[in-house]
N, CA, C and O atoms as a DFTB+ gen file, in Angstrom:
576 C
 N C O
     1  1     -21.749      14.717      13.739
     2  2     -21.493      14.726      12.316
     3  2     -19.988      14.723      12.021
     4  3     -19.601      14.181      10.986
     5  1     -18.810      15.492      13.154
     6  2     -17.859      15.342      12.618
     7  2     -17.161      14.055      13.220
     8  3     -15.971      14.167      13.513
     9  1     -17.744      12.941      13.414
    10  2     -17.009      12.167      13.904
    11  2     -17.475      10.982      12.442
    12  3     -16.985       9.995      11.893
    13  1     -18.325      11.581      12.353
    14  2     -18.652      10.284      10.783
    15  2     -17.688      10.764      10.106
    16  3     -17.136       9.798       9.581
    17  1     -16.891      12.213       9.660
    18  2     -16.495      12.453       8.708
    19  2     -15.213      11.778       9.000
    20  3     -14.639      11.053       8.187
    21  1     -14.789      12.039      10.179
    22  2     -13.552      11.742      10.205
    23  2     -13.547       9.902      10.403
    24  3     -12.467       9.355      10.628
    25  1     -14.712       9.142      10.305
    26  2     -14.464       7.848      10.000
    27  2     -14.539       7.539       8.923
    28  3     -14.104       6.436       8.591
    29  1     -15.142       8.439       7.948
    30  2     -15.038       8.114       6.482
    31  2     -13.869       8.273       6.047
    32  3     -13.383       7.379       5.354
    33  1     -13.013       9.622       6.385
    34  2     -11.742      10.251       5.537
    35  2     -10.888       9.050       6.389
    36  3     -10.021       8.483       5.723
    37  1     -11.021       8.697       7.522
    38  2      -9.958       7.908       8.331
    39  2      -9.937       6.389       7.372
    40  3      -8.901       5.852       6.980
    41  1     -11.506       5.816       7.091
    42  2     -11.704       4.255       6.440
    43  2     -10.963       5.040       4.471
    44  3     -10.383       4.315       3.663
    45  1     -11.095       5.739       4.362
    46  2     -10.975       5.781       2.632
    47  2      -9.277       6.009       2.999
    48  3      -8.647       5.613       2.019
    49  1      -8.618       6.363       3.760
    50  2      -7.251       6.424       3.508
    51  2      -6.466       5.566       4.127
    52  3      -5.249       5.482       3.968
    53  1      -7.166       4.879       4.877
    54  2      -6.885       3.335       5.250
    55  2      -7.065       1.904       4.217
    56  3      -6.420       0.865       4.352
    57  1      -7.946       2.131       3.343
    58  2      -8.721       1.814       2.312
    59  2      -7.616       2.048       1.327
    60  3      -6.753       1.171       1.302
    61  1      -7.461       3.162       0.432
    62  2      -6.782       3.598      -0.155
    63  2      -5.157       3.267      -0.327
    64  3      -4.521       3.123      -1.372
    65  1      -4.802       3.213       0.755
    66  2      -3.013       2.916       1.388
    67  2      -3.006       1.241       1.154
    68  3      -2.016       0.627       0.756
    69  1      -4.791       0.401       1.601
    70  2      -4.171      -1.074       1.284
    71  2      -4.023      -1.640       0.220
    72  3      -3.354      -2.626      -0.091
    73  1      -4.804      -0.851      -0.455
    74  2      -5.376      -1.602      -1.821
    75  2      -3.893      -1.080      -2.392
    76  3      -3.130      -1.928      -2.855
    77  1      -3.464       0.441      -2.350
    78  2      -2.249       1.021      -3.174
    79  2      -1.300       0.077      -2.717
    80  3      -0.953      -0.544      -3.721
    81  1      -0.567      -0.450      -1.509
    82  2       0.539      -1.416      -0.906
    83  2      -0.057      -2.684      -1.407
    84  3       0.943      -3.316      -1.746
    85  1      -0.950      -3.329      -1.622
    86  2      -1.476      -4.433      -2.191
    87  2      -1.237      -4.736      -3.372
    88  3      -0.513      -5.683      -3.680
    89  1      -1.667      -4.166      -3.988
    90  2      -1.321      -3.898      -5.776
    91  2       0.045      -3.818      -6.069
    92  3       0.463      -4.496      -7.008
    93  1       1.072      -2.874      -5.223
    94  2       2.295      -2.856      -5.009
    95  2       3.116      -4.482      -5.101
    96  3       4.024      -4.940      -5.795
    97  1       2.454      -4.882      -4.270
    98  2       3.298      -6.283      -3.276
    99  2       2.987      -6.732      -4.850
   100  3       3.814      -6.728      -5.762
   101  1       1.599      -7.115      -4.939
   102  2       1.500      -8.624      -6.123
   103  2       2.275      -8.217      -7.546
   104  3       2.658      -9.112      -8.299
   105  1       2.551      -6.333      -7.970
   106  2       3.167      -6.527      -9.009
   107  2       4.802      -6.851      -8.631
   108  3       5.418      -7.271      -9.611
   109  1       5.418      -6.758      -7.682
   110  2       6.389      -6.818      -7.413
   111  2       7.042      -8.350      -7.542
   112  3       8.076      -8.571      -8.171
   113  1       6.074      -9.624      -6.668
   114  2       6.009     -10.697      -6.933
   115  2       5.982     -11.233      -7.766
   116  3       4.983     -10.947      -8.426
   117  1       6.989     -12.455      -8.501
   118  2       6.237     -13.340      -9.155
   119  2       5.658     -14.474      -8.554
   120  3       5.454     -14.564      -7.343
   121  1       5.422     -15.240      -9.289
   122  2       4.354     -16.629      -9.152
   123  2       5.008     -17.704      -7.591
   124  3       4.405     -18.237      -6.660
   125  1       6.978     -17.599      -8.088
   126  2       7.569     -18.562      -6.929
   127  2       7.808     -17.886      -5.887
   128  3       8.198     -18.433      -4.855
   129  1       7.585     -16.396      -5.999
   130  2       8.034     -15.841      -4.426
   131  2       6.825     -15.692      -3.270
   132  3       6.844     -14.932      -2.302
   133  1       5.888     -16.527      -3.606
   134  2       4.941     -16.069      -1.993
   135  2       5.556     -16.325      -1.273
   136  3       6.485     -17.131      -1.232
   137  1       4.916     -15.329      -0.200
   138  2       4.984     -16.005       0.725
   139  2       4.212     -15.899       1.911
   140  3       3.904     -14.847       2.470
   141  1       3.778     -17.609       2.431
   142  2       2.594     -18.366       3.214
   143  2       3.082     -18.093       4.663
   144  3       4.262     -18.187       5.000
   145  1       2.070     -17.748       5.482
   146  2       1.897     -18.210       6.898
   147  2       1.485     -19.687       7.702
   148  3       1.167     -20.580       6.917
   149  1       1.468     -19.876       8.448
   150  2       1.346     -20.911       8.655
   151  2       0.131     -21.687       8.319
   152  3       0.241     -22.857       7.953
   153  1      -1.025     -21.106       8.422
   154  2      -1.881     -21.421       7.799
   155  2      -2.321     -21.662       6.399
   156  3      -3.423     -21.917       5.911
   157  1      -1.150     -21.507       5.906
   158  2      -0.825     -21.654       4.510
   159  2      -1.712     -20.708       3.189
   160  3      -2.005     -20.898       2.009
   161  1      -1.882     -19.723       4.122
   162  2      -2.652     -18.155       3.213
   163  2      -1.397     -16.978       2.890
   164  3      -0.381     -16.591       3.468
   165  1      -2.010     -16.717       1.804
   166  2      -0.286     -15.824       1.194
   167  2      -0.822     -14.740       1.830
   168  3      -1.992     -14.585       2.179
   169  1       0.264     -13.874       1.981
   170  2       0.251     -12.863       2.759
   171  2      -0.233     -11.707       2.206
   172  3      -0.395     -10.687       2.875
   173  1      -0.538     -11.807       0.731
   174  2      -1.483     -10.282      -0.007
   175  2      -2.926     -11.009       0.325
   176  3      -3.893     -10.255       0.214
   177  1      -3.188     -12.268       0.687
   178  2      -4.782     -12.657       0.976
   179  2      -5.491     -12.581       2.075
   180  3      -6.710     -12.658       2.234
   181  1      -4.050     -12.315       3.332
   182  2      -4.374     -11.936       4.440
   183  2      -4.111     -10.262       4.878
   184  3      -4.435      -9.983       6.032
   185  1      -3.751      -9.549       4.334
   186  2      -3.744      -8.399       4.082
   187  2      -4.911      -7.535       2.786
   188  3      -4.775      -6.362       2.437
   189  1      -6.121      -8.601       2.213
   190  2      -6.696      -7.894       2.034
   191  2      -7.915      -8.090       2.693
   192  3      -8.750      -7.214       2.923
   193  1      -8.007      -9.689       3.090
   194  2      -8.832      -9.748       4.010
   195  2      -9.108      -8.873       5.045
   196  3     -10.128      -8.190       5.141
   197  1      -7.954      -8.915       6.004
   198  2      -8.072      -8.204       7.241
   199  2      -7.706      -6.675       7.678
   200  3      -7.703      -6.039       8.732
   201  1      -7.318      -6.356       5.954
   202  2      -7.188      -4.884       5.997
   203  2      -7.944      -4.026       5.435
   204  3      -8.713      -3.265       6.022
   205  1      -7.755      -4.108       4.204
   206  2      -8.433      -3.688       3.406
   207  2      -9.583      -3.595       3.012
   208  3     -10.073      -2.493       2.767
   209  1     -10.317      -4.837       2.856
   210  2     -11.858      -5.016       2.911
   211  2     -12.492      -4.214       4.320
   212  3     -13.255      -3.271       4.113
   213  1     -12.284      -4.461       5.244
   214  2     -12.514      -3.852       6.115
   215  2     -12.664      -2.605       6.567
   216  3     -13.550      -2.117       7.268
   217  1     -11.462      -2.026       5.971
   218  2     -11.635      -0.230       5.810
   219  2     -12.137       0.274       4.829
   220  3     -12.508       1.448       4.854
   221  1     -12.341      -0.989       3.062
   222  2     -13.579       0.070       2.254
   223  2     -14.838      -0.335       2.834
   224  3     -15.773       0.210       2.247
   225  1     -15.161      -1.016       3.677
   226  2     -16.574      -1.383       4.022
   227  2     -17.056       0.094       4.729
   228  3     -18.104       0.723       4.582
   229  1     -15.718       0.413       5.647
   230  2     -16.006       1.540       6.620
   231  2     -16.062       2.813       5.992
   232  3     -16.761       3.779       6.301
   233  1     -15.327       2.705       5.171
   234  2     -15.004       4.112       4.451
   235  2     -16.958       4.185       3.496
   236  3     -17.798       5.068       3.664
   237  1     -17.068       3.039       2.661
   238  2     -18.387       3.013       2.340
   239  2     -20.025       3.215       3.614
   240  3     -21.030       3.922       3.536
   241  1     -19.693       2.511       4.334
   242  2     -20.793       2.402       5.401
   243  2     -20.938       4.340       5.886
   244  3     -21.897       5.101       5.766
   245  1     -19.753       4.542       6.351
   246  2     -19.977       5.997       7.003
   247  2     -20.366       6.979       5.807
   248  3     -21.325       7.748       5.756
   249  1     -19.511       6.782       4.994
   250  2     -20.352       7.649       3.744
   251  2     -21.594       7.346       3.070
   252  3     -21.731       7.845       1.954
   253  1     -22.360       6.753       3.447
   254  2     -23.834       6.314       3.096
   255  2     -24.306       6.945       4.182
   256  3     -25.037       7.903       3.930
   257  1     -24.030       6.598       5.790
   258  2     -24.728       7.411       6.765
   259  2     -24.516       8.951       6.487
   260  3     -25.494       9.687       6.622
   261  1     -23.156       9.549       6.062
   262  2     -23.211      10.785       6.162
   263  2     -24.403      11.682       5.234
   264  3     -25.143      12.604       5.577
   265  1     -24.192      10.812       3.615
   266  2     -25.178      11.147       2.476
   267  2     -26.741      11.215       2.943
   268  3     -27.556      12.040       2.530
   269  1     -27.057       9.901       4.144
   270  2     -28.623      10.139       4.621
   271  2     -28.804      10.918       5.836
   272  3     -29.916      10.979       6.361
   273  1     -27.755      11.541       6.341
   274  2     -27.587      12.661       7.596
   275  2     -28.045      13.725       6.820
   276  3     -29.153      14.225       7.015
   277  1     -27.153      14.172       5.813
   278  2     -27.526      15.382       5.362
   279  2     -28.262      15.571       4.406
   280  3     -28.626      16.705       4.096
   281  1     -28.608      14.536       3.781
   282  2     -30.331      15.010       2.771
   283  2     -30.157      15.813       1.694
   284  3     -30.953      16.729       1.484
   285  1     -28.609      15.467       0.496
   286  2     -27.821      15.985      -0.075
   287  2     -27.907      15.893      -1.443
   288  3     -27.126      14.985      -1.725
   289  1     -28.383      16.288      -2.415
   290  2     -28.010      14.925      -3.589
   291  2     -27.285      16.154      -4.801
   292  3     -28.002      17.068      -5.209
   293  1     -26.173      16.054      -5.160
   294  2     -25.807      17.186      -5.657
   295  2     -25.068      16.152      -6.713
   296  3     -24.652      15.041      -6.385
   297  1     -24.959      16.846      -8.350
   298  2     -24.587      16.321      -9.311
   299  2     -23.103      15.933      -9.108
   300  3     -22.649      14.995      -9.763
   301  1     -22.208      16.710      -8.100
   302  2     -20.850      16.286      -7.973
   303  2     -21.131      14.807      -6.951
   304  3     -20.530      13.746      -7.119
   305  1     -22.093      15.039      -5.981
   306  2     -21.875      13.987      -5.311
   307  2     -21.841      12.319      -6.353
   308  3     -21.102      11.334      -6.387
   309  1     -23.033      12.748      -7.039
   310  2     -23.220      10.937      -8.122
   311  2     -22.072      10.909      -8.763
   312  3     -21.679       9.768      -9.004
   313  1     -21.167      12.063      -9.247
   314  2     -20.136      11.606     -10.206
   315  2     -19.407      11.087      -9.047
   316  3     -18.987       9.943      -9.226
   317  1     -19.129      11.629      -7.863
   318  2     -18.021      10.401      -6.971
   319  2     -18.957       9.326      -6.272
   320  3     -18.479       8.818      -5.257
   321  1     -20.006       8.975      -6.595
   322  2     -20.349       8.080      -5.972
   323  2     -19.960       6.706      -7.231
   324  3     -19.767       5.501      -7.070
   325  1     -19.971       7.598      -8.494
   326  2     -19.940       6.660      -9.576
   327  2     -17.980       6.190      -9.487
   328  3     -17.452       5.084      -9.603
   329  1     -17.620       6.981      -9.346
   330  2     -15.921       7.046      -9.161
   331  2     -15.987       5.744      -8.216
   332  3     -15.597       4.639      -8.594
   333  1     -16.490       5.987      -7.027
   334  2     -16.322       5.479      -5.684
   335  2     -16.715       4.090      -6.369
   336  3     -16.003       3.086      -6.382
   337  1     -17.751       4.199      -6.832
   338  2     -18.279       2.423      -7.530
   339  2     -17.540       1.661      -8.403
   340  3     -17.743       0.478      -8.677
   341  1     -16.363       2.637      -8.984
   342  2     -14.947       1.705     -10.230
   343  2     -13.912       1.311      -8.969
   344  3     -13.339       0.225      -8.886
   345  1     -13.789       2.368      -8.040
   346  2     -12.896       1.458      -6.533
   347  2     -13.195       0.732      -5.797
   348  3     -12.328       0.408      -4.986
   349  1     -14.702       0.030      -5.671
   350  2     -14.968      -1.107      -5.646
   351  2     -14.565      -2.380      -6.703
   352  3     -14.004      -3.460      -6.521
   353  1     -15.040      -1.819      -7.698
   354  2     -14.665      -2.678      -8.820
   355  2     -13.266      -3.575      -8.634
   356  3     -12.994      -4.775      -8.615
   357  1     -12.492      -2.250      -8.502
   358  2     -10.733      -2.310      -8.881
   359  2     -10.550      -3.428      -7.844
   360  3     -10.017      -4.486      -8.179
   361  1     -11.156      -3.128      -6.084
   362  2     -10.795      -3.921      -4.706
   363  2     -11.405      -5.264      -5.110
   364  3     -10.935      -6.244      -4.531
   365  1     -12.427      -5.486      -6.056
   366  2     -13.035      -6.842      -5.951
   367  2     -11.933      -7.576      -6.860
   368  3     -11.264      -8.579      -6.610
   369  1     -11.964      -6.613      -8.184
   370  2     -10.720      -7.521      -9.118
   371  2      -9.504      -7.778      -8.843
   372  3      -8.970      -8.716      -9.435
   373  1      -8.578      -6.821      -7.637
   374  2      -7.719      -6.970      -6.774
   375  2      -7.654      -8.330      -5.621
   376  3      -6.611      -8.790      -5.157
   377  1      -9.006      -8.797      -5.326
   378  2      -9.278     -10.331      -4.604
   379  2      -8.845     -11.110      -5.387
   380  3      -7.768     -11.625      -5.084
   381  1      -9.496     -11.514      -6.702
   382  2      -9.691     -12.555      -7.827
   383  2      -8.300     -12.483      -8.689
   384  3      -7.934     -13.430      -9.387
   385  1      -7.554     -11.248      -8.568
   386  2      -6.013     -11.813      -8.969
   387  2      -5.463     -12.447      -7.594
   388  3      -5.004     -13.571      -7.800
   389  1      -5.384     -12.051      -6.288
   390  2      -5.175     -12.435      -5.545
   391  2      -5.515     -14.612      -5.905
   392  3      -4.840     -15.564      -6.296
   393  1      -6.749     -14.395      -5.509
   394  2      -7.014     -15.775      -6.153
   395  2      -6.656     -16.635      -7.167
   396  3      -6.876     -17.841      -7.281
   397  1      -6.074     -15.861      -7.894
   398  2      -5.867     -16.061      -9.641
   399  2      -4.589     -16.597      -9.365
   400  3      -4.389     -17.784      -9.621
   401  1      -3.518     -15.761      -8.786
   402  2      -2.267     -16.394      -8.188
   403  2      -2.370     -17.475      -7.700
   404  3      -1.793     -18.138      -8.562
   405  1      -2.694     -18.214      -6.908
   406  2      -2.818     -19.312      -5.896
   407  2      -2.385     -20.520      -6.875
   408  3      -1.560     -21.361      -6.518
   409  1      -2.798     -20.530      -7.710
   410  2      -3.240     -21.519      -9.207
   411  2      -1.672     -21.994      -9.205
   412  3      -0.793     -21.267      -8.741
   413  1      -1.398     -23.321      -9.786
   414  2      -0.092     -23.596      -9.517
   415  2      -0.186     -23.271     -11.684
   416  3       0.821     -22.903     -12.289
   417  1      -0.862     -23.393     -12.045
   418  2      -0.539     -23.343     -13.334
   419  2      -0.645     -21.468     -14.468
   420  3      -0.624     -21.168     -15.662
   421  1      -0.776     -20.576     -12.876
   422  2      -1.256     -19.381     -13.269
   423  2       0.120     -18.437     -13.529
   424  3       0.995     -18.490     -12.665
   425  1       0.348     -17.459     -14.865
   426  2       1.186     -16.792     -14.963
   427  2       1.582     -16.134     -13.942
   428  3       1.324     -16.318     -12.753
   429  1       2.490     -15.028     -14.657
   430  2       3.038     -14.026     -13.292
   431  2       1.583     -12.992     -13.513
   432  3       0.837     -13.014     -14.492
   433  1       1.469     -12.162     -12.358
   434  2       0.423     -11.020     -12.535
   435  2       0.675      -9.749     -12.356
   436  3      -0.149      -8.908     -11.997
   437  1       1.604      -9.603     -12.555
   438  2       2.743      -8.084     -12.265
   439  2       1.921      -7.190     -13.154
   440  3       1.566      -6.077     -12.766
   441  1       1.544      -7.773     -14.613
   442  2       1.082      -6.963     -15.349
   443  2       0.048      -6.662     -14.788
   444  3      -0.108      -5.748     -13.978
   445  1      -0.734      -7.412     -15.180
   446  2      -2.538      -6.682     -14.490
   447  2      -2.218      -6.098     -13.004
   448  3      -3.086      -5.280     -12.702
   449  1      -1.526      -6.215     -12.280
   450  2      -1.516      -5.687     -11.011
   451  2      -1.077      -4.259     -10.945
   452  3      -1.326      -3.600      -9.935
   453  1      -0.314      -3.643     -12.158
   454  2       0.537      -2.774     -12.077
   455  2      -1.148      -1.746     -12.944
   456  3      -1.970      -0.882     -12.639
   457  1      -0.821      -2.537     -13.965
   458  2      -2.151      -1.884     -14.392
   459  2      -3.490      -1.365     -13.572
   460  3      -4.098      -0.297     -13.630
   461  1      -3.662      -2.346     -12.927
   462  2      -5.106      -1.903     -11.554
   463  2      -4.498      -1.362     -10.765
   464  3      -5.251      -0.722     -10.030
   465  1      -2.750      -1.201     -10.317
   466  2      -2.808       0.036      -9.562
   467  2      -2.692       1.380     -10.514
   468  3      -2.908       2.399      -9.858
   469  1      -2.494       1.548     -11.471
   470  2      -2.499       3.036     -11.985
   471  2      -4.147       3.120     -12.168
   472  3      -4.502       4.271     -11.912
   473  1      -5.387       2.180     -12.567
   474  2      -6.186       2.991     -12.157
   475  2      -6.672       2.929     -10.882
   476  3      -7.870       3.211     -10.874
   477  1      -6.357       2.747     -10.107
   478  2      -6.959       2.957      -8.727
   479  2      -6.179       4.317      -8.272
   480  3      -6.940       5.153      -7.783
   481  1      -5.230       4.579      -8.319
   482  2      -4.495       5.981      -8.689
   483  2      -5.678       7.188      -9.349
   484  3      -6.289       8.148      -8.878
   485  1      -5.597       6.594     -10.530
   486  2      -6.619       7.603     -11.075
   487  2      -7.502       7.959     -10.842
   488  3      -7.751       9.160     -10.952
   489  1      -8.513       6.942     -10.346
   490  2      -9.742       6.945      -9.609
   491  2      -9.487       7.710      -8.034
   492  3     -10.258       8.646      -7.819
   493  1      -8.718       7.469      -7.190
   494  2      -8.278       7.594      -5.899
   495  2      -8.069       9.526      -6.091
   496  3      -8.588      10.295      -5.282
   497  1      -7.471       9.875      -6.951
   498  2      -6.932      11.424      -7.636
   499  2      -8.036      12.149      -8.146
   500  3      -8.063      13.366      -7.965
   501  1      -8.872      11.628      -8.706
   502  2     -10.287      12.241      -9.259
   503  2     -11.339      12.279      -8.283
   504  3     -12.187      13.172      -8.285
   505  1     -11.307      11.035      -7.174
   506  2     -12.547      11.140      -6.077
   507  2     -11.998      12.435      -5.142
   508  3     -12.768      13.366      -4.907
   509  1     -10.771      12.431      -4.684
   510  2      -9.874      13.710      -3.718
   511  2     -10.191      14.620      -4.530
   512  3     -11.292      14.967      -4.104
   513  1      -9.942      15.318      -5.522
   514  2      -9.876      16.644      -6.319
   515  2     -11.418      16.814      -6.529
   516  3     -11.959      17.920      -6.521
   517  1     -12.068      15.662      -6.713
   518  2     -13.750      16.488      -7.240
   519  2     -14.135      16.696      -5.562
   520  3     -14.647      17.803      -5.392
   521  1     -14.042      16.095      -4.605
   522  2     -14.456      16.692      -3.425
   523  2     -13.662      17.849      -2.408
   524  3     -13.880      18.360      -1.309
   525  1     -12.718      17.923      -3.368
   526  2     -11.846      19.541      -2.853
   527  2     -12.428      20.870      -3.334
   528  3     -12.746      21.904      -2.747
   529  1     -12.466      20.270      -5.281
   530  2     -13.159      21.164      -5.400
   531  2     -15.149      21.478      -5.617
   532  3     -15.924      22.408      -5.846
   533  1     -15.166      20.078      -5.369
   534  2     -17.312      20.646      -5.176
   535  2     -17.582      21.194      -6.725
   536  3     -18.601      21.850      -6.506
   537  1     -17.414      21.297      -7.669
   538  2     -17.916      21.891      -8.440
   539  2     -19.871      22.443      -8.326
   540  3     -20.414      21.978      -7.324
   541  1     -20.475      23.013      -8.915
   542  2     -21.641      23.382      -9.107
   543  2     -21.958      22.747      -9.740
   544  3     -21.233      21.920     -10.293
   545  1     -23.620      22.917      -9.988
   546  2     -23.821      22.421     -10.926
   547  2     -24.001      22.475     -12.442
   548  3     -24.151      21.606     -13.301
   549  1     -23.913      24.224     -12.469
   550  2     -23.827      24.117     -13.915
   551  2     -21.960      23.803     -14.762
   552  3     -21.523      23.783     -15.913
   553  1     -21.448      23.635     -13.520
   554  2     -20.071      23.056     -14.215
   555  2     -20.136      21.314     -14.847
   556  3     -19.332      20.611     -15.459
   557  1     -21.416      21.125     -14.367
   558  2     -21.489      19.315     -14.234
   559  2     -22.505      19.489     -15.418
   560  3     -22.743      18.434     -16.006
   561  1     -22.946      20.246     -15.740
   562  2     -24.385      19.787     -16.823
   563  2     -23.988      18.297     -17.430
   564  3     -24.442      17.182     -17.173
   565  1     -23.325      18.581     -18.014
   566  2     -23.036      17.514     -18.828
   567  2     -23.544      15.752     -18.344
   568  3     -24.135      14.893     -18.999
   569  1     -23.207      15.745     -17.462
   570  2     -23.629      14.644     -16.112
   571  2     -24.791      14.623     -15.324
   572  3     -25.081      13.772     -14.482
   573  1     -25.434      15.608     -15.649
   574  2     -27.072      15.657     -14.695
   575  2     -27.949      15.464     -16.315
   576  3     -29.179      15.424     -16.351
């Protein structure tokens, strides 16, 4: 059991660090500064490919095994599972600007990028703190 945990906490802060340096890079960029590898893939498309996606898959996969290990279902857990489901969101809409860039006729994306990283921040700050602190459940009524 503690080796799932520590592949979950290991994939979500691996996870966490790409998407945060990701979001970073593209607001930093504009439109003329990519820059391509030889294969002619920009380098935030190969860094989310081969990073990022990869460690929320893991960070997700082990935390599904851990949730059916322990036979758990507690009102704090759905509120971060619901959290956990807007940092999917954020990583998918984080691809499709990725994509969105490529476009020779597409603005700069600094804005929306800067924007999806403060909430992935937020989200990232609320999933850590509600599982530090566990609340009960009559602190959650509101949500059950």
């Amino acid at each position: 059991m503690v080796w799932l945990l520590f592949l979950h906490i290991g994939g979500l802060v691996i996870w966490a660090a790409a998407l945060t340096v990701l979001l970073l890079l593209m607001s930093r960029k504009n439109r003329d500064g990519l820059e391509r590898n030889s294969d002619g893939d920009i380098l935030e498309r190969l860094f989310f490919t081969r990073l990022a996606s990869p460690a929320g898959l893991l960070a997700i996969v082990s935390g599904t095994v851990i949730f059916i290990v322990n036979r758990q279902l507690d009102s704090w857990l759905l509120l971060k599972l619901t959290l956990v489901t807007g940092l999917v969101v954020c990583h998918v809409i984080a691809g499709m600007l990725i994509l969105y860039s490529t476009r020779s006729s597409a603005p700069s994306i600094a804005g929306k990028s800067a924007s999806l990283l403060l909430l992935v921040l937020l989200l990232l700050i609320t999933v850590i703190g509600l599982v530090l602190v566990k609340p009960g459940q009559e602190a959650l009524l509101w949500f059950w």
